[in-house]
N, C-alpha and C positions, 0 to 999 in steps of 0.2 A: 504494500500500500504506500503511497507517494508521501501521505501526511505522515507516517510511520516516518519515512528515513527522514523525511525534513526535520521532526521534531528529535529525531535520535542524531543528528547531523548537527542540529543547536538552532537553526532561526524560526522552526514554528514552535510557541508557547503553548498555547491554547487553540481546542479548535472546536465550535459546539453545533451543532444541529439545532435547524429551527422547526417549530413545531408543526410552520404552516407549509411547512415543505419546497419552502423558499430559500437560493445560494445558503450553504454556511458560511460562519462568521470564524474569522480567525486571526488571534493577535501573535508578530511575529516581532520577532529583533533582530537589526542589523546594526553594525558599528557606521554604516551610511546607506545612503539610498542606491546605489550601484548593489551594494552586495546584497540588499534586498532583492533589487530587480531580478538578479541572477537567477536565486531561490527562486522566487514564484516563474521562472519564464523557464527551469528548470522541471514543472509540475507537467506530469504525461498530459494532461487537459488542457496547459495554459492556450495553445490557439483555439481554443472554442471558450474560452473563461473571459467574464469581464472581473477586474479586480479591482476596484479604487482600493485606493491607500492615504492613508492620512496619518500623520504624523502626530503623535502623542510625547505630551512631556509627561514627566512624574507629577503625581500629585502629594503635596507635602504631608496630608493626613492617610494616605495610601497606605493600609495596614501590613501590604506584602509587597513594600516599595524594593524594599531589599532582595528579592527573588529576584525581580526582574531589573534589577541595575545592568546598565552597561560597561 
């Protein structure tokens, strides 16, 4: 499974299913936006996938801020 190696490889964190049976949602890390792109254009789906991405800082009351530090 492709979300398997990604998340065992380090850039997918999270990945969940939605209930209405709409794209899943998945939050990833990269140390930039290149090594991102790479990952997700590395996905067996990406040419038939639309992906936006947006760009999240930490949140200073983020109770598992520390997990996901860069």
């Amino acid at each position: 499974m492709a979300a398997g190696n990604a998340a065992s490889a380090g850039p997918l964190r999270r990945l969940w299913l939605r209930p209405d049976g709409l794209p899943a949602h998945g939050v990833w890390q990269a140390t930039d936006r290149e090594t991102l792109d790479r990952a997700l254009k590395g996905l067996p789906m990406a040419p038939w996938l639309m992906m936006p991405v947006t760009h999240l800082d930490p949140h200073p009351s983020d109770p598992v801020e520390q997990a996901f530090a860069v």
